[in-house]
N, C-alpha and C positions, 0 to 999 in steps of 0.2 A: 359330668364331672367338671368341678370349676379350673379354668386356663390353668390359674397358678399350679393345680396339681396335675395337670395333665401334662405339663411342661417338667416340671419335676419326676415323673413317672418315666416322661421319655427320655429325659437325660440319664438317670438311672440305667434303663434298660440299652440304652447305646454305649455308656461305659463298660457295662459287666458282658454286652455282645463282642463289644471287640477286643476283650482280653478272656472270653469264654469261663465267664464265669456264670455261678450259679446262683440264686438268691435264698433264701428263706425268711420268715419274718416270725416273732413271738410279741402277740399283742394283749395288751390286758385293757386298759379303759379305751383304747382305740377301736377292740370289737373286729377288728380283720380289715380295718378301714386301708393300711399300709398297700395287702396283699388285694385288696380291690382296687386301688389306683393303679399298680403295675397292671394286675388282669384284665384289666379296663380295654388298656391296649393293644388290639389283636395283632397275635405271633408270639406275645410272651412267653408260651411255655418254652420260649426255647432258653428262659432267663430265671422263669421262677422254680422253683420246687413244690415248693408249700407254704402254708402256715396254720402257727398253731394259734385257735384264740384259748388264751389261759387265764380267764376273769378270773376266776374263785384259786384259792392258796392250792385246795387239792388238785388243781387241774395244771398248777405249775409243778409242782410236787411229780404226779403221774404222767404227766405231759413232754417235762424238760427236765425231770432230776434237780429240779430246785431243790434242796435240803431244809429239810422241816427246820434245823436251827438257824438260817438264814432269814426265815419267816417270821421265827419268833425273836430273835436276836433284832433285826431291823425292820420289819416289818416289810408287807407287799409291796407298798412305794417306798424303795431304796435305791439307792447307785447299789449296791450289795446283790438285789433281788433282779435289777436288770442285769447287772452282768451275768448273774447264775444262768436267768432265761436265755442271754444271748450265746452262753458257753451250751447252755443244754440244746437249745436249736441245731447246732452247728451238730453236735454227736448225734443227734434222732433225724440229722435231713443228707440229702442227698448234694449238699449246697455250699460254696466258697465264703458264700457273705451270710451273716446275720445278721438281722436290727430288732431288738427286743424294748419295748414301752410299759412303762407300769406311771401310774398317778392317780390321780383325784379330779377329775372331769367338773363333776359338779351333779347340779346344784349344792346334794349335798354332803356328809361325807370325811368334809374336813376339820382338820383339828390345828390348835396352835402351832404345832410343829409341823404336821403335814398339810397348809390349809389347801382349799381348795385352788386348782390351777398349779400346782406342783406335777409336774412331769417328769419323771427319769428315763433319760435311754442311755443302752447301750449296743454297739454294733461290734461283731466277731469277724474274724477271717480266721478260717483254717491254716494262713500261713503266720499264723501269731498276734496278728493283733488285736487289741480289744480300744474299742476309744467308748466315754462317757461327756455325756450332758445332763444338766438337771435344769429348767425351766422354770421357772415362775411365772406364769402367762397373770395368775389373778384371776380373781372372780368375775370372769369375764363373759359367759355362760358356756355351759357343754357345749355346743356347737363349735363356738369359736376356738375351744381349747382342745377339741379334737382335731379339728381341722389344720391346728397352725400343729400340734404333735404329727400330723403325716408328714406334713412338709418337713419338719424336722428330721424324724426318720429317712424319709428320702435323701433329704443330702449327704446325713450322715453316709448313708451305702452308698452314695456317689462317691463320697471323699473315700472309703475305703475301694471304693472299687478304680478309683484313677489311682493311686498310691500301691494297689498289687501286684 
């Protein structure tokens, strides 16, 4: 795992230790990438729960209670469709925090209004709060736009998880 994410992974799982909290993660073009940076580092299960990877519309649908009109109303890469994912994690896990990702990785895929390198997240807390990002990283290729999407992810659940 590279520094930048293994540093972010541990501050993660030291903020949600010493206020006992729990994690979960709902990931679509990340691929479970969030929930292998935490697992990375051994003792986490006393921090993760789970995660769902929910690529395809029906696996957010069956997954996390996404609603089919959310899907078609804004489509999979939405702040609408993230939030759903990170409300529906929180109800199907056993977990304090969610962070939920949806976008357009690449190469290809994208369109005028979604192009590629558009990322949405959003991260949950059981104790109300929901916060959103949406990225534009660019066609920068999949690698580099997943990889800077975890880091994203990850601070989000730090910031939720120092603020609980």
């Amino acid at each position: 795992m590279n520094d930048d994410l293994h540093q972010a992974a541990v501050a993660v799982l030291e903020a949600c230790r010493a206020r006992g909290l729990m994690v979960a993660t709902a990931e679509s073009c990340t691929g479970g990438l969030v929930a292998a940076a935490l697992t990375e580092i051994a003792g986490s299960s006393d921090v993760v729960d789970r995660g769902f990877v929910t690529y395809s519309n029906a696996a957010k649908q069956k997954m996390l209670g996404v609603p089919a009109a959310t899907l078609a109303a804004y489509g999979a890469v939405s702040r609408e469709t993230a939030e759903a994912m990170a409300r529906g994690a929180l109800g199907e896990a056993a977990a304090d925090l969610t962070v939920a990702i949806t976008g357009v990785a690449g190469p290809g895929g994208g369109t005028p209004d979604k192009p590629v390198g558009l990322v949405h997240f959003a991260a949950a807390s059981r104790a109300g709060a929901l916060i959103h990002a949406e990225m534009r990283y660019g066609d920068i290729g999949r690698d580099k736009v997943r990889h800077r999407s975890v880091l994203q992810a990850l601070a989000m659940l730090k910031e939720l998880a120092t603020r609980s």
